[in-house]
C-alpha positions as CSV (number, residue, x, y, z in Angstrom):
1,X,-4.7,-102.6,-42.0
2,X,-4.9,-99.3,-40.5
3,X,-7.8,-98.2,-42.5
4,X,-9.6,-101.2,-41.7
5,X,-8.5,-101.1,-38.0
6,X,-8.7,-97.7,-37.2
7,X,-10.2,-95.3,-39.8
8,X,-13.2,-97.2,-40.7
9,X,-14.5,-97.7,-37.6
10,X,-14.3,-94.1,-36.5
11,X,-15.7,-93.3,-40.2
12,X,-18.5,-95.2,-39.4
13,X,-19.6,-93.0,-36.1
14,X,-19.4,-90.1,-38.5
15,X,-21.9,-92.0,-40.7
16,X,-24.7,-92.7,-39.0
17,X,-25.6,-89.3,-37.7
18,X,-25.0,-88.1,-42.0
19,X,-26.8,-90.4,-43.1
20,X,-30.0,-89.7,-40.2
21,X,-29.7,-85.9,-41.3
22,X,-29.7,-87.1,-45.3
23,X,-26.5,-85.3,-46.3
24,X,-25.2,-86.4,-49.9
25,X,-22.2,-88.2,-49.9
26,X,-20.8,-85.2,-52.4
27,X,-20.9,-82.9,-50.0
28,X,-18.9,-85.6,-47.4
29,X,-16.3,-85.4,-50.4
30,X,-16.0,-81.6,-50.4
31,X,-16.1,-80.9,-46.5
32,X,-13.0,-83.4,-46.7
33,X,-11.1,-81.5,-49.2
34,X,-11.7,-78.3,-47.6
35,X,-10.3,-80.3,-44.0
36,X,-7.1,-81.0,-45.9
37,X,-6.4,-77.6,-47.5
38,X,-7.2,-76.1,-44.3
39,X,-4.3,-78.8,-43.0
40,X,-1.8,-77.6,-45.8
41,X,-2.5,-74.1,-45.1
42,X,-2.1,-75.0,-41.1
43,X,1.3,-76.8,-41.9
44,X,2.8,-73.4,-44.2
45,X,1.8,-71.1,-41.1
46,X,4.1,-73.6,-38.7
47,X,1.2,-75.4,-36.8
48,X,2.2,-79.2,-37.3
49,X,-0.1,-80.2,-34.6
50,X,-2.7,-78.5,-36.0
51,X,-2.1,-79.7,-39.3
52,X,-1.3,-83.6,-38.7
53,X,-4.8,-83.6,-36.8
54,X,-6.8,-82.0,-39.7
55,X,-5.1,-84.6,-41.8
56,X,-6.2,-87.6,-40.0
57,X,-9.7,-85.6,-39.6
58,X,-9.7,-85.7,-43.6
59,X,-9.0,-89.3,-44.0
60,X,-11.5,-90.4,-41.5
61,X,-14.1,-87.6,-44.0
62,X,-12.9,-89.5,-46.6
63,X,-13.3,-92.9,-45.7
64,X,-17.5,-92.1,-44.0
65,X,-18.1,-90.4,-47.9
66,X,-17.8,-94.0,-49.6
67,X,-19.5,-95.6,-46.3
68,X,-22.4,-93.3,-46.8
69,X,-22.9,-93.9,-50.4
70,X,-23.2,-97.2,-49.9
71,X,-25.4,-97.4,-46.6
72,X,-27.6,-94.8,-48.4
73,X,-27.7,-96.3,-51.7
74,X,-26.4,-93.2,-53.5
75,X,-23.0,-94.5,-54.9
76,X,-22.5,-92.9,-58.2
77,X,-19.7,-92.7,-61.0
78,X,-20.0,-88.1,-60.0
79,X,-18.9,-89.3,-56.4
80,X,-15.9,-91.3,-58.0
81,X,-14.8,-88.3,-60.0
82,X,-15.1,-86.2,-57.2
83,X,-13.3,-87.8,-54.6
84,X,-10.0,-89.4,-56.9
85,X,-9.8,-85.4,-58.0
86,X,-10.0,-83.7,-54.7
87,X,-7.7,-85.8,-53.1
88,X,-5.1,-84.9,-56.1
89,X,-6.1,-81.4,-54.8
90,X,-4.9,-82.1,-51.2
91,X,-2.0,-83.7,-52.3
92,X,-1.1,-81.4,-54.0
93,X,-1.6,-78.5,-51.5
94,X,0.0,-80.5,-48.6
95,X,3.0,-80.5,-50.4
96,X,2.7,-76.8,-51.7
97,X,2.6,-76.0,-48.0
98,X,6.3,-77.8,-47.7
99,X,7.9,-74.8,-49.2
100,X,11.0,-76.7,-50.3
101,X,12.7,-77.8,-53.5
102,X,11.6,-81.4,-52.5
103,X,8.1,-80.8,-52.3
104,X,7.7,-81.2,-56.0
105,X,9.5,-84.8,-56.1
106,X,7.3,-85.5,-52.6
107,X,4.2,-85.0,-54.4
108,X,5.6,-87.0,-57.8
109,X,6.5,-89.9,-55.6
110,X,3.0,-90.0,-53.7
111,X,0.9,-90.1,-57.0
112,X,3.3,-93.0,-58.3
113,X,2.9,-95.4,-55.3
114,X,-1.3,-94.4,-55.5
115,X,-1.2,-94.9,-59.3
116,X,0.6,-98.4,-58.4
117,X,-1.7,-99.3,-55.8
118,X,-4.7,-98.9,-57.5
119,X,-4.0,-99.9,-61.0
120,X,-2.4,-103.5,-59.4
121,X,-5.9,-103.7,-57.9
122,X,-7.5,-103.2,-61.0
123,X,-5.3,-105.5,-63.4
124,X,-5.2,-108.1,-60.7
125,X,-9.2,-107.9,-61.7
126,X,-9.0,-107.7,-65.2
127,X,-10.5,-104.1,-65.0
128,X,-9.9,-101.9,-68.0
129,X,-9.1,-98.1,-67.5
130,X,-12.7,-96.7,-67.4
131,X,-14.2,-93.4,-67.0
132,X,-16.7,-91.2,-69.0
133,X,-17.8,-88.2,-71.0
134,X,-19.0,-86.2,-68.4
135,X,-17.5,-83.1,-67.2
136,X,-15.8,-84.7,-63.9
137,X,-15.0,-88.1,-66.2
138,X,-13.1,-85.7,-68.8
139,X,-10.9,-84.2,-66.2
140,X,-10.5,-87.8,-64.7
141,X,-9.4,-89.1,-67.9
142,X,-7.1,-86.1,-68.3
143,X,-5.4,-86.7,-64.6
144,X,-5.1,-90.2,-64.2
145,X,-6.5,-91.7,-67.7
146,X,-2.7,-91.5,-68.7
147,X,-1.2,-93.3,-65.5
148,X,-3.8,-96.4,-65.9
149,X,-2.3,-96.2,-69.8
150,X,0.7,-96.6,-68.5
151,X,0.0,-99.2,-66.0
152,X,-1.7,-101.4,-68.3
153,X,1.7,-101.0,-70.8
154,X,4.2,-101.7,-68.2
155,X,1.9,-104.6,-65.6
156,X,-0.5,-105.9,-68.2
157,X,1.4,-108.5,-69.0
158,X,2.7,-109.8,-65.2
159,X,0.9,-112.6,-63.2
160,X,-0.2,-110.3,-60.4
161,X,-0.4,-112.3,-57.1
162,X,-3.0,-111.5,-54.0
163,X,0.1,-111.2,-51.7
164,X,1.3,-108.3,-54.0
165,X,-2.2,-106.5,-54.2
166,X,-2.4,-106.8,-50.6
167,X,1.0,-105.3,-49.8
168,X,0.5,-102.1,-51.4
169,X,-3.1,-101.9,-50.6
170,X,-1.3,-100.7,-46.3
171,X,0.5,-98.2,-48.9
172,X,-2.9,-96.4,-49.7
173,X,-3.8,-93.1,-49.0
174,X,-4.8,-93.4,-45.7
175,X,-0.9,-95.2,-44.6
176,X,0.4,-92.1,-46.2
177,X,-1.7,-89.6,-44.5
178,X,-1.0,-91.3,-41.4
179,X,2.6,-91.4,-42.1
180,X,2.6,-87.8,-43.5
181,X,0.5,-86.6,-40.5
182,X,3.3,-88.3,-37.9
183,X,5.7,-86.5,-39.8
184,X,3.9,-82.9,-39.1
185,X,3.5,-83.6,-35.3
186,X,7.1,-84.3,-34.8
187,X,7.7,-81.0,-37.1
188,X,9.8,-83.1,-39.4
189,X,7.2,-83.0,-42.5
190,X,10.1,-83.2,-44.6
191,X,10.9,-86.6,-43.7
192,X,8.5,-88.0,-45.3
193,X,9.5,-87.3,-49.1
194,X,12.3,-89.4,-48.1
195,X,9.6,-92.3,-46.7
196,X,8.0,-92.0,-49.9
197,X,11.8,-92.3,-52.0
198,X,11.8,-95.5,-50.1
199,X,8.6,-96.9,-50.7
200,X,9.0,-96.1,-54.7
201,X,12.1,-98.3,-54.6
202,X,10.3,-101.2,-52.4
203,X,7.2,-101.2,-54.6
204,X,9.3,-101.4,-57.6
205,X,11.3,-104.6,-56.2
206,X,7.8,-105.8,-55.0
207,X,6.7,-105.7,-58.2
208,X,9.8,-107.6,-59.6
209,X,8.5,-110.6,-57.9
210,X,7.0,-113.0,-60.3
211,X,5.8,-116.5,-59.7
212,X,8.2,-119.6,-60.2
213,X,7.6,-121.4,-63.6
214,X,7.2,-125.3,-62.9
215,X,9.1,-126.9,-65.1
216,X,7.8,-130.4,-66.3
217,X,10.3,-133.2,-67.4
218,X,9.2,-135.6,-70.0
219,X,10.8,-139.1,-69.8
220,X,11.2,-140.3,-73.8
């Protein structure tokens, strides 16, 4: 809801003028990487302000990228690659920039609700784990080829509903971002490796939900 509310909208401003000046969604992906490591390196300095806004700044990036790819006809299996792994990248360096113990089991915890998001999407599809040969496909297959693995092990066999996929879809990366972002403002950014302990456990009793059986009785 807040990606389609709020982020896509003021993704689409930025992609009009891109797509006028013919810049290649790849570089979109890039610019919004660099806009989030310069966020994690603004948040280990003690600039939370700072910080939160170049968040949000990167999640509005990465939402015009796959806007422009498709308004420009130039979405590509490269632009896929390059945008799961950056954001990884981020991550990653967001929760660097915690300097804490818990950063570690922050950054654990926001790659197993992603991993769940997505791969509930995809099952609920009947989409099998995909990605190529290619340089970017190999490293993809190397970060996230096991968690879809996984995924398909422990959810291939459940009756996925739409209410489910749409639950976790509000717990994508732009909710987190969000959520982290609020966390930086109010110079807690702590908090929200606790917010993320709590969503593991509600996804997992979300996903504990399965559809009644009805039960038929035959008269003999």
């Amino acid at each position: 809801m807040l990606c389609e509310h709020v982020f896509r909208p003021l993704a689409h401003a930025v992609v009009v003028p891109l797509a006028w000046l013919r810049v290649p969604p790849p570089a979109v992906v890039l610019l919004a990487a660099a806009v989030g490591v310069a966020g994690a390196v603004e948040l280990a300095r003690g600039h939370f302000v700072v910080a939160a806004l170049l968040v949000q700044l990167k999640t509005v990036l990465d939402n015009a990228d796959g806007q422009l790819a498709r308004l420009t006809g130039r979405v590509t299996v490269f632009g896929r690659y390059l945008d799961s792994e950056c954001d990884l990248l981020v991550n990653a360096a967001l929760f660097a920039a915690l300097r804490t113990p818990l950063a570690a089991l922050g950054f654990v915890l926001l790659t197993l609700v992603l991993s769940t998001n997505f791969n509930v999407e995809r099952i609920a599809s009947s989409r099998p784990p995909n990605w190529d040969s290619s340089p970017l496909g190999r490293v993809y297959g190397v970060l996230y080829g096991w968690q879809d693995r996984l995924a398909d092990r422990l959810l291939g066999g459940r009756a996925i509903q739409s209410w489910q996929v749409s639950a976790l879809a509000n717990l994508g990366m732009t909710t987190q971002l969000a959520a982290f972002g609020l966390c930086m403002a109010l110079g807690h950014s702590n908090a929200f490796v606790w917010i993320l302990a709590c969503e593991a456990v509600g996804v997992a009793a979300l996903l504990t939900v399965q559809p009644k059986q009805e039960v038929s009785l035959e008269h003999r």
